[in-house]
PDB file of N, CA, C and O in Angstrom:
ATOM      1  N   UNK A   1     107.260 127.701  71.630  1.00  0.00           N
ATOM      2  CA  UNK A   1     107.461 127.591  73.055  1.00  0.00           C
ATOM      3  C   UNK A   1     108.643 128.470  73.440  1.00  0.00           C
ATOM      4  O   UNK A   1     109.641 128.577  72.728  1.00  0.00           O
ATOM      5  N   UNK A   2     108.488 129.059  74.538  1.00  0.00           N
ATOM      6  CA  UNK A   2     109.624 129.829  75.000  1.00  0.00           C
ATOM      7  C   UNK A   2     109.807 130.077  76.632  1.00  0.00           C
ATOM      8  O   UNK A   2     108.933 130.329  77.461  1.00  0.00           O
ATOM      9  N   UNK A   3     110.678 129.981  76.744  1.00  0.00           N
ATOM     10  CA  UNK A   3     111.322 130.153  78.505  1.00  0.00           C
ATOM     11  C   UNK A   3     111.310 131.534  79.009  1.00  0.00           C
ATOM     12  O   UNK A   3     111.897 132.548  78.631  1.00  0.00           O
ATOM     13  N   UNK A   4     110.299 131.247  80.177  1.00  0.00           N
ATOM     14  CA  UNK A   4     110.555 132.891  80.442  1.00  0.00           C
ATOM     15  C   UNK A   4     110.787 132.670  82.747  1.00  0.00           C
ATOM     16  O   UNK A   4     110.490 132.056  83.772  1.00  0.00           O
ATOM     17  N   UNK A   5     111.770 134.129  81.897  1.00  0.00           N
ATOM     18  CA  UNK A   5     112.306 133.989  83.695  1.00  0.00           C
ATOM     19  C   UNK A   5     110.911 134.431  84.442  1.00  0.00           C
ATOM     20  O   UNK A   5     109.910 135.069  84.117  1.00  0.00           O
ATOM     21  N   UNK A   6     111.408 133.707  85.694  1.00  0.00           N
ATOM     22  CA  UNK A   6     109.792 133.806  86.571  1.00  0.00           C
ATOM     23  C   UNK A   6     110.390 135.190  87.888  1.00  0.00           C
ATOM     24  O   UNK A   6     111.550 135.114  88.293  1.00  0.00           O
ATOM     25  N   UNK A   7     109.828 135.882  88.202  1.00  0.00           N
ATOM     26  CA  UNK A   7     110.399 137.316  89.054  1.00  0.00           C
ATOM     27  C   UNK A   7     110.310 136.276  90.633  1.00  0.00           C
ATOM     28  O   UNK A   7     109.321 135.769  91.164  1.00  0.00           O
ATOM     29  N   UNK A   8     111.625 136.249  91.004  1.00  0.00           N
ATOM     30  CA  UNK A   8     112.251 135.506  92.155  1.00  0.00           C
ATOM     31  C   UNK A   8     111.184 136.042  93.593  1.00  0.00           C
ATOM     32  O   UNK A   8     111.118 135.599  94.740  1.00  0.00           O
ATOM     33  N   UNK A   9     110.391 137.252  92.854  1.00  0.00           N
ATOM     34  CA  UNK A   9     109.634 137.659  94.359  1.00  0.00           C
ATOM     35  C   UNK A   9     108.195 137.516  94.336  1.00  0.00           C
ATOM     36  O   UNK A   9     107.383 137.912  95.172  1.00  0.00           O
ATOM     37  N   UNK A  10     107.945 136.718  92.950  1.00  0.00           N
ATOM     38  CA  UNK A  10     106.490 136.629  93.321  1.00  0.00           C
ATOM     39  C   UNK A  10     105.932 135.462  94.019  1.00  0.00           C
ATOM     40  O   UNK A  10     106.575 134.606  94.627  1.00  0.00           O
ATOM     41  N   UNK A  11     104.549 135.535  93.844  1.00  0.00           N
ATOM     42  CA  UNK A  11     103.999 134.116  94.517  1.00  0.00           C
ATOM     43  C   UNK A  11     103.806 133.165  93.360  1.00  0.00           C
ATOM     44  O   UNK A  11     103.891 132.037  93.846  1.00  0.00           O
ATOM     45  N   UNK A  12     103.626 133.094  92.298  1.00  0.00           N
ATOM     46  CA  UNK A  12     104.051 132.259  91.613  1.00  0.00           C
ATOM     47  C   UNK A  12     105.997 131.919  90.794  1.00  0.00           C
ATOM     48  O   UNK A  12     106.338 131.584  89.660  1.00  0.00           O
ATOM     49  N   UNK A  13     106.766 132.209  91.996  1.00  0.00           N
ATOM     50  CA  UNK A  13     107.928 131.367  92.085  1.00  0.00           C
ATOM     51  C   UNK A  13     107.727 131.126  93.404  1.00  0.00           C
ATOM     52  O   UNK A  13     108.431 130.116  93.396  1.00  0.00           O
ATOM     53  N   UNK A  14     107.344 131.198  94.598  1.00  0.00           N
ATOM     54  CA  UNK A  14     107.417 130.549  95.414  1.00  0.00           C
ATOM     55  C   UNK A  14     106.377 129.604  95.508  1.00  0.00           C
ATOM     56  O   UNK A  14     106.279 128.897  96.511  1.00  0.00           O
ATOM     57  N   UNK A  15     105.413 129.500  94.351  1.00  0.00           N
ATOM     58  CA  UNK A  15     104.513 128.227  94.209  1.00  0.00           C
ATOM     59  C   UNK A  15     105.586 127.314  93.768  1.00  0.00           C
ATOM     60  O   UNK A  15     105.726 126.290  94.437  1.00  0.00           O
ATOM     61  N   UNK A  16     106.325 127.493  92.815  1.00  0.00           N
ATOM     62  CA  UNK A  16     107.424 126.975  91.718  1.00  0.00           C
ATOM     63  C   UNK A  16     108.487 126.258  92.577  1.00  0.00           C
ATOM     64  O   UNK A  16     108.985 125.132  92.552  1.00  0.00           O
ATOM     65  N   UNK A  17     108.605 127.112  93.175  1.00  0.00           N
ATOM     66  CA  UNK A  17     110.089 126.398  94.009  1.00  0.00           C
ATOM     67  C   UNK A  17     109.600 125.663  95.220  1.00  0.00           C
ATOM     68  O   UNK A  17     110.467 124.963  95.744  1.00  0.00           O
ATOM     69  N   UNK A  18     108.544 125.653  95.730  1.00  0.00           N
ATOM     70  CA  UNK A  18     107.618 124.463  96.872  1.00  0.00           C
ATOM     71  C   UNK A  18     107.535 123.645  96.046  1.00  0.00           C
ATOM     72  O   UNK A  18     107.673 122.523  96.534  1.00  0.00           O
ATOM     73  N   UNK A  19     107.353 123.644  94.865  1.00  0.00           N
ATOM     74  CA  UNK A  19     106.644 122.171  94.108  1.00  0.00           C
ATOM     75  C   UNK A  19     108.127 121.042  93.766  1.00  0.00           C
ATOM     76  O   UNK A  19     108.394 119.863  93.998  1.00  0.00           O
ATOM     77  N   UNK A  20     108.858 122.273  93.059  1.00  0.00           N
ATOM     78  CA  UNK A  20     110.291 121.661  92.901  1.00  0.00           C
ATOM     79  C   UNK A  20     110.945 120.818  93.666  1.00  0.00           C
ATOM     80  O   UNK A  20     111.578 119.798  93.394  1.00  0.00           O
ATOM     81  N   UNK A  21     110.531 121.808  95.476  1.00  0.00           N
ATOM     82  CA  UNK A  21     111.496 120.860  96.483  1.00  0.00           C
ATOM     83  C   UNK A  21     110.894 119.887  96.685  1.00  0.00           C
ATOM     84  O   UNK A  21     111.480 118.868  97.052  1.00  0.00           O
ATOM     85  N   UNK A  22     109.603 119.921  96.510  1.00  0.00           N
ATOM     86  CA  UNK A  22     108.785 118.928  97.247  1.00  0.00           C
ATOM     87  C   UNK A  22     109.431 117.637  96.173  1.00  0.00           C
ATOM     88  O   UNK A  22     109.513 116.473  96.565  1.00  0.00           O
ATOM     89  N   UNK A  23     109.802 118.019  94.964  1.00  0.00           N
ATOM     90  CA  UNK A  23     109.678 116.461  93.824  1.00  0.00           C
ATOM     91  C   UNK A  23     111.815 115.872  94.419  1.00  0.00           C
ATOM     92  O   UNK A  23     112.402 114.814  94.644  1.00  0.00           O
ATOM     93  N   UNK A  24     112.181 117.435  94.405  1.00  0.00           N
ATOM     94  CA  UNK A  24     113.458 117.229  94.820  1.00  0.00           C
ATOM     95  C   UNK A  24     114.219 118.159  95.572  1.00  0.00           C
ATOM     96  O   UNK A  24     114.752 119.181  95.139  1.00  0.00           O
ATOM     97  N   UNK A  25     114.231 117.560  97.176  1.00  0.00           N
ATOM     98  CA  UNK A  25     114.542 118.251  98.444  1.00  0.00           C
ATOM     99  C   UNK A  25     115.764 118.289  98.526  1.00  0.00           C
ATOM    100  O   UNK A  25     116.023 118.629  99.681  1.00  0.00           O
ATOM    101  N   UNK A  26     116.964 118.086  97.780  1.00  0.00           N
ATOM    102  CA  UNK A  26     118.583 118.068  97.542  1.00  0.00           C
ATOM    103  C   UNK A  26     118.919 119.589  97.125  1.00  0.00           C
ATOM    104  O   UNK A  26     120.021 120.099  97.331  1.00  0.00           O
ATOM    105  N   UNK A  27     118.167 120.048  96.701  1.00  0.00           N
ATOM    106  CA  UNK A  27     117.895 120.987  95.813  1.00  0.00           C
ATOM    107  C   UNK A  27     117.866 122.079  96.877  1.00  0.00           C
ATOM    108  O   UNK A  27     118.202 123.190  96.467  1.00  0.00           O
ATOM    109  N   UNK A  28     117.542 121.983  98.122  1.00  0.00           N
ATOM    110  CA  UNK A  28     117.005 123.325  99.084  1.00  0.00           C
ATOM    111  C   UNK A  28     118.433 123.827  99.352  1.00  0.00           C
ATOM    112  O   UNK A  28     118.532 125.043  99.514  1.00  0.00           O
ATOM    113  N   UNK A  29     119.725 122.981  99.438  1.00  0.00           N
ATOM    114  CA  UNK A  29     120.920 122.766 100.511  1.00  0.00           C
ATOM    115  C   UNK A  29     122.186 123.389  98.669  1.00  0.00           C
ATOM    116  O   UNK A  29     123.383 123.128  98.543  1.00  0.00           O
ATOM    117  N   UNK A  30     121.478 124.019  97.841  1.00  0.00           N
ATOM    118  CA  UNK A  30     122.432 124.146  96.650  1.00  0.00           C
ATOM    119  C   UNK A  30     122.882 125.345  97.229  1.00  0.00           C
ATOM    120  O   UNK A  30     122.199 126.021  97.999  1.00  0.00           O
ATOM    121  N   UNK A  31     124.001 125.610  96.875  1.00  0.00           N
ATOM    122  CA  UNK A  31     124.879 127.218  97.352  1.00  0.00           C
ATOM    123  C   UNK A  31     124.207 127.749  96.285  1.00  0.00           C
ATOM    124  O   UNK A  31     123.992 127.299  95.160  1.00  0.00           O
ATOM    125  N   UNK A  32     123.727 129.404  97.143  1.00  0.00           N
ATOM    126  CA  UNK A  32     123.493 130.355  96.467  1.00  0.00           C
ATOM    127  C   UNK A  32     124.246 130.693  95.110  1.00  0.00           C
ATOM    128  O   UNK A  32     123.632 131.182  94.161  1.00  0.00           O
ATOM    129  N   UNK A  33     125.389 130.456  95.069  1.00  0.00           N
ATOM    130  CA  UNK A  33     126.478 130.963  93.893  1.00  0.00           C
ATOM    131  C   UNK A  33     126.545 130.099  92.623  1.00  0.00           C
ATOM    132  O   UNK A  33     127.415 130.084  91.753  1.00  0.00           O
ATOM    133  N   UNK A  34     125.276 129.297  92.743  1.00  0.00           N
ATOM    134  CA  UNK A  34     124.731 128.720  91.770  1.00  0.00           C
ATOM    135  C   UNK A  34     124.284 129.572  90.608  1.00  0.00           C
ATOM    136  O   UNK A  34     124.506 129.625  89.398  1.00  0.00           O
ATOM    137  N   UNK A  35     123.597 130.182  91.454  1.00  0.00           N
ATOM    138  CA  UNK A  35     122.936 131.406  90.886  1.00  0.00           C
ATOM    139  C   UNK A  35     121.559 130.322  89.827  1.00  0.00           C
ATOM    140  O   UNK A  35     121.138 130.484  88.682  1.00  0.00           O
ATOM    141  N   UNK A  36     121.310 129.531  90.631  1.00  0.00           N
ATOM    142  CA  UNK A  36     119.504 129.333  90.739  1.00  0.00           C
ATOM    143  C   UNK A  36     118.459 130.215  90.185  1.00  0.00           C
ATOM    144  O   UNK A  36     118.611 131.405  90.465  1.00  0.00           O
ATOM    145  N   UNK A  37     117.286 129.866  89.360  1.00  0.00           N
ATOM    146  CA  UNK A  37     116.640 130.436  88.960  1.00  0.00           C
ATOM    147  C   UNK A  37     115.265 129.605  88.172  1.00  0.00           C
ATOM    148  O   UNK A  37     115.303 128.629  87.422  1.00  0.00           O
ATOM    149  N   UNK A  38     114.151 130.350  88.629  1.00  0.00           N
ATOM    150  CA  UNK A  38     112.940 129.015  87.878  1.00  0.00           C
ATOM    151  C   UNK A  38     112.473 130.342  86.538  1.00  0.00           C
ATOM    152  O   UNK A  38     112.481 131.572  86.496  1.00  0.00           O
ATOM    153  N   UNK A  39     112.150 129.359  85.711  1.00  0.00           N
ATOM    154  CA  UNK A  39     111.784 129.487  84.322  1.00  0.00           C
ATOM    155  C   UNK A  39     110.378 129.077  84.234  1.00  0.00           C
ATOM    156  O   UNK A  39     110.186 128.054  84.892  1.00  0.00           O
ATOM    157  N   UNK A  40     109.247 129.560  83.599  1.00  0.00           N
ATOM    158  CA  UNK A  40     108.145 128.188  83.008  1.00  0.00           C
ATOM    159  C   UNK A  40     107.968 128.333  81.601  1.00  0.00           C
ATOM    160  O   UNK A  40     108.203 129.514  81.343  1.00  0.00           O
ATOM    161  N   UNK A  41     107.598 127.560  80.320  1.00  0.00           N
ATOM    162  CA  UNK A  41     107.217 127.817  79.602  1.00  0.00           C
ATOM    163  C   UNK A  41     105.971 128.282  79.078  1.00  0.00           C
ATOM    164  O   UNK A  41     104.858 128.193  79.596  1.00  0.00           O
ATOM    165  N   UNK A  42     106.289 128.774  78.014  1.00  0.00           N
ATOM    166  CA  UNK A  42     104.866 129.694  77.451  1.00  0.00           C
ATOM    167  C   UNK A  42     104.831 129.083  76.578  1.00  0.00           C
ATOM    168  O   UNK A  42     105.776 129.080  75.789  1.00  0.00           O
ATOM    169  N   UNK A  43     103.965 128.496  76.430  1.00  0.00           N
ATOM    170  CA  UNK A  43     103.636 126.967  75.433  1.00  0.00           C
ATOM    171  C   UNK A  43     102.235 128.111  74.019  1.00  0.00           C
ATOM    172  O   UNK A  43     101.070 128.453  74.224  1.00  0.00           O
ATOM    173  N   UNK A  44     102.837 128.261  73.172  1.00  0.00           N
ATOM    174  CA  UNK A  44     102.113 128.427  71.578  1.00  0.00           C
ATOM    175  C   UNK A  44     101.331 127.453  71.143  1.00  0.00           C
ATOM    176  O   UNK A  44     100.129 127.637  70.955  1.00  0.00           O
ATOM    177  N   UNK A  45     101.988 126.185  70.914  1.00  0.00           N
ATOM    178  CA  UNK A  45     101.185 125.251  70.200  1.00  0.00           C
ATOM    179  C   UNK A  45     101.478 123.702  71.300  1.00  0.00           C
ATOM    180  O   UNK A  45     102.388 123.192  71.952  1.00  0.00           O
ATOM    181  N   UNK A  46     100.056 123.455  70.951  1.00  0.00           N
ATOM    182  CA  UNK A  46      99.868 121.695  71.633  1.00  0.00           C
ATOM    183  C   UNK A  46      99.354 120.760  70.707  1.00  0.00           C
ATOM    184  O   UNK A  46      98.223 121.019  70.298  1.00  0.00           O
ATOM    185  N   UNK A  47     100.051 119.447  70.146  1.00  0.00           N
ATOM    186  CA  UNK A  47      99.425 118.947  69.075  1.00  0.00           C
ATOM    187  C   UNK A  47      99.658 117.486  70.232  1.00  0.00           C
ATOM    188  O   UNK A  47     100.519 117.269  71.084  1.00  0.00           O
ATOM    189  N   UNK A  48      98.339 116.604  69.726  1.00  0.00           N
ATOM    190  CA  UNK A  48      97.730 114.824  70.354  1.00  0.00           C
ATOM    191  C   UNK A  48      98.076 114.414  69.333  1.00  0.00           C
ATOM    192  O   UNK A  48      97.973 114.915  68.213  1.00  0.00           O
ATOM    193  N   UNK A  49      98.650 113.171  69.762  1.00  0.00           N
ATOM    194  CA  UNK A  49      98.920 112.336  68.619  1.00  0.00           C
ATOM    195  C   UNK A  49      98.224 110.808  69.023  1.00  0.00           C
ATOM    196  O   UNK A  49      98.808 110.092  69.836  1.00  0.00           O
ATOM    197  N   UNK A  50      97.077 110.418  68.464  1.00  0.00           N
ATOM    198  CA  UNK A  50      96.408 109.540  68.895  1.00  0.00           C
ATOM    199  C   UNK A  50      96.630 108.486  68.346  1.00  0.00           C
ATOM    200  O   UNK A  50      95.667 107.971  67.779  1.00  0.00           O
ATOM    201  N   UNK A  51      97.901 107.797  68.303  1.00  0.00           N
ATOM    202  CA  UNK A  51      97.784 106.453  67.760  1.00  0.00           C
ATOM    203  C   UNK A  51      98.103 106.299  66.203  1.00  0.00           C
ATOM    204  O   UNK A  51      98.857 105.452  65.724  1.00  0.00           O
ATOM    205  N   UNK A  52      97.453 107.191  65.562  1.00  0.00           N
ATOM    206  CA  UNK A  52      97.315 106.971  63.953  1.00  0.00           C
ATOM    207  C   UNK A  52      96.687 108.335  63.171  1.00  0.00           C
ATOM    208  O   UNK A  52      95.635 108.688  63.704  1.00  0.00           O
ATOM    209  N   UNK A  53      97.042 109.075  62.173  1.00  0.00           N
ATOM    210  CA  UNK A  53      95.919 110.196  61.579  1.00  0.00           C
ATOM    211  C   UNK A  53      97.208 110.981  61.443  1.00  0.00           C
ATOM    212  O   UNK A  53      97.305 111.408  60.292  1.00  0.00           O
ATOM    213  N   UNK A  54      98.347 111.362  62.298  1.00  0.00           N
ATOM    214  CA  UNK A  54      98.825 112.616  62.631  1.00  0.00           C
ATOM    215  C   UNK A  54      98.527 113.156  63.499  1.00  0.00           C
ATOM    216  O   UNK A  54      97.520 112.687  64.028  1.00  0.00           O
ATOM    217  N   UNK A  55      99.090 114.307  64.134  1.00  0.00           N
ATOM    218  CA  UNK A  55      98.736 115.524  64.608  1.00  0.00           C
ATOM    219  C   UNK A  55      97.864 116.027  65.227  1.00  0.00           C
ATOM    220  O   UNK A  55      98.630 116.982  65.101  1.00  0.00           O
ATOM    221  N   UNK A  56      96.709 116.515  65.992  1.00  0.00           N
ATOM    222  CA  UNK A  56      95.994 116.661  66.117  1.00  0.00           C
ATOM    223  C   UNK A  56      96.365 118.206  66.885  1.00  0.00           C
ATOM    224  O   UNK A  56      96.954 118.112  67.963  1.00  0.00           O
ATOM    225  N   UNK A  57      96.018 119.740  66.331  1.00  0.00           N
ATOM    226  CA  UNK A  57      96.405 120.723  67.094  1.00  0.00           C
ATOM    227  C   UNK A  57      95.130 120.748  68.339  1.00  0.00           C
ATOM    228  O   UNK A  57      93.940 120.448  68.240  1.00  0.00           O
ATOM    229  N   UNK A  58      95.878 121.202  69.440  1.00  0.00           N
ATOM    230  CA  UNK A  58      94.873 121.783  70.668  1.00  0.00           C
ATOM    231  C   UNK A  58      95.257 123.148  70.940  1.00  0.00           C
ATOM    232  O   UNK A  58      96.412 123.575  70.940  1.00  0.00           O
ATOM    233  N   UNK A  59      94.130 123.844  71.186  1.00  0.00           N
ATOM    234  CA  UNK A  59      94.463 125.098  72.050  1.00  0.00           C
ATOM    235  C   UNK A  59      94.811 124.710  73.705  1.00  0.00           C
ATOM    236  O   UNK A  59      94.438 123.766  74.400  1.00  0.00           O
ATOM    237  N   UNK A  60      95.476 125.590  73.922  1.00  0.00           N
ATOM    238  CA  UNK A  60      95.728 125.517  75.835  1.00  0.00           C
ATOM    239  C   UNK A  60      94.354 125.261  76.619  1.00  0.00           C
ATOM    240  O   UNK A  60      94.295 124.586  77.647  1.00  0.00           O
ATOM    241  N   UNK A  61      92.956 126.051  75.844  1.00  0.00           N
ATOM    242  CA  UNK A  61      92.149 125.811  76.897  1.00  0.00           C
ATOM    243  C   UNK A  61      91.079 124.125  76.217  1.00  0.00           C
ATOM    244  O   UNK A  61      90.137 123.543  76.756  1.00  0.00           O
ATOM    245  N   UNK A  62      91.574 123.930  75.300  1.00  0.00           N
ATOM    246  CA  UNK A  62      91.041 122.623  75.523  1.00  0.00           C
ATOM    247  C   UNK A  62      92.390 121.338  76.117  1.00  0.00           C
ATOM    248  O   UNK A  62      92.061 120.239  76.563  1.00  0.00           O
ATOM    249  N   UNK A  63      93.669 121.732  76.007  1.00  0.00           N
ATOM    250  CA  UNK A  63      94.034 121.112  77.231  1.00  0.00           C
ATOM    251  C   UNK A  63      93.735 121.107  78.407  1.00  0.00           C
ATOM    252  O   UNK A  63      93.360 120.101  79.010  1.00  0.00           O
ATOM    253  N   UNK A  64      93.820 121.872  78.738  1.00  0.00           N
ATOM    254  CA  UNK A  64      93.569 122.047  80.341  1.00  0.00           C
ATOM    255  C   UNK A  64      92.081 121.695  80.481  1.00  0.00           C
ATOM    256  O   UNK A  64      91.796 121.419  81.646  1.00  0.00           O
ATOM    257  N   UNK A  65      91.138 121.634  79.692  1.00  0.00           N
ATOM    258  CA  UNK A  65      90.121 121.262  79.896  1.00  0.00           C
ATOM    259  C   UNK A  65      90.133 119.777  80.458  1.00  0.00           C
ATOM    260  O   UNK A  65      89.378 119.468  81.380  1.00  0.00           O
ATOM    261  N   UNK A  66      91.027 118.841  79.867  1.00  0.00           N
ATOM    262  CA  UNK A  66      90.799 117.751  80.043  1.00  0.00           C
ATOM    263  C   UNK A  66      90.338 116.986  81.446  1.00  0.00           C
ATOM    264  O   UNK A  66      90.420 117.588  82.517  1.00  0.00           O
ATOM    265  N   UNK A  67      90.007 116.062  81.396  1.00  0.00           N
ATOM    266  CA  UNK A  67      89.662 115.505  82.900  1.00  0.00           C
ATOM    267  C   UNK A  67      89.584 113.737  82.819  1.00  0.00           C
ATOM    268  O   UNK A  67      88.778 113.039  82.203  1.00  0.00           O
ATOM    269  N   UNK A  68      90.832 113.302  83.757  1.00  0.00           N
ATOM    270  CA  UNK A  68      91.049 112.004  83.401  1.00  0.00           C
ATOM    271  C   UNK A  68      90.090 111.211  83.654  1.00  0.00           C
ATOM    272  O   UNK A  68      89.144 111.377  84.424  1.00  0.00           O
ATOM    273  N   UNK A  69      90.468 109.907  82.667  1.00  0.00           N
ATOM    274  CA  UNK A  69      88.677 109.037  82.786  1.00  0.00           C
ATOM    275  C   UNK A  69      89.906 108.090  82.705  1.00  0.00           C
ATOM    276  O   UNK A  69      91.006 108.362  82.225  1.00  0.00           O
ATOM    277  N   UNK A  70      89.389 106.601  83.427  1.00  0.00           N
ATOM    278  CA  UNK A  70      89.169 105.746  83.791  1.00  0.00           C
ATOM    279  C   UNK A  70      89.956 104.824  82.149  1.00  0.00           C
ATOM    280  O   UNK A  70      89.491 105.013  81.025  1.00  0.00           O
ATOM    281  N   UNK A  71      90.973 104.035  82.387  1.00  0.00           N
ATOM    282  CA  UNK A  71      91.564 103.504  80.671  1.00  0.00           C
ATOM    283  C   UNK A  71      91.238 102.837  80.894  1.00  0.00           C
ATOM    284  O   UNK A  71      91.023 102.649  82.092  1.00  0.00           O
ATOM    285  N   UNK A  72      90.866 101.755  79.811  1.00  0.00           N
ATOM    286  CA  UNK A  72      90.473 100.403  79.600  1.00  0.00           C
ATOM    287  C   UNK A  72      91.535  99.777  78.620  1.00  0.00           C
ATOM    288  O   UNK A  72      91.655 100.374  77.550  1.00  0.00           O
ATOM    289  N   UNK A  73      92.436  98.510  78.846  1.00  0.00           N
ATOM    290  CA  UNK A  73      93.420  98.180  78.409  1.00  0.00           C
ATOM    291  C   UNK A  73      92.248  96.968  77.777  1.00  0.00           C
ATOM    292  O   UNK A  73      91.319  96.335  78.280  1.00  0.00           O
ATOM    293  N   UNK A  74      92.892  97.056  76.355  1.00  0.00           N
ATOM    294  CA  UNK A  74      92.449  95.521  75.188  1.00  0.00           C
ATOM    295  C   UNK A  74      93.001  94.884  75.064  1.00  0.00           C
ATOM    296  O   UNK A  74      92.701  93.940  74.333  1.00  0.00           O
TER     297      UNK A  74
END
């Protein structure tokens, strides 16, 4: 995994920084001389860990594949 700076003029940092304020609007009113900046990661490896077995590696596109279903608590 690694951090990579996001270019302050594209549209995906101003997707980045709408989502941010939206979770935390304290955040709009920070002095510039912060010197502020969004990052995202570039995620290599995804491993599930289901309970018991270990590990389980995923690729990114069977994460993102996922699609939530409905839990049933025992």
């Amino acid at each position: 995994m690694q951090l990579k700076l996001v270019d302050n003029h594209s549209v995906e940092a101003e997707f980045a920084q709408n989502a941010l304020f939206a979770k935390h609007p304290d955040m709009k009113g920070w002095p510039k001389n912060h010197n502020f900046e969004i990052f995202k990661l570039d995620i290599e490896n995804l491993f599930l860990l289901d309970w018991y077995g270990g590990p389980k590696p995923l690729t990114p596109k069977e994460y993102f594949r996922y699609e939530e279903k409905e839990i049933h608590s025992y």
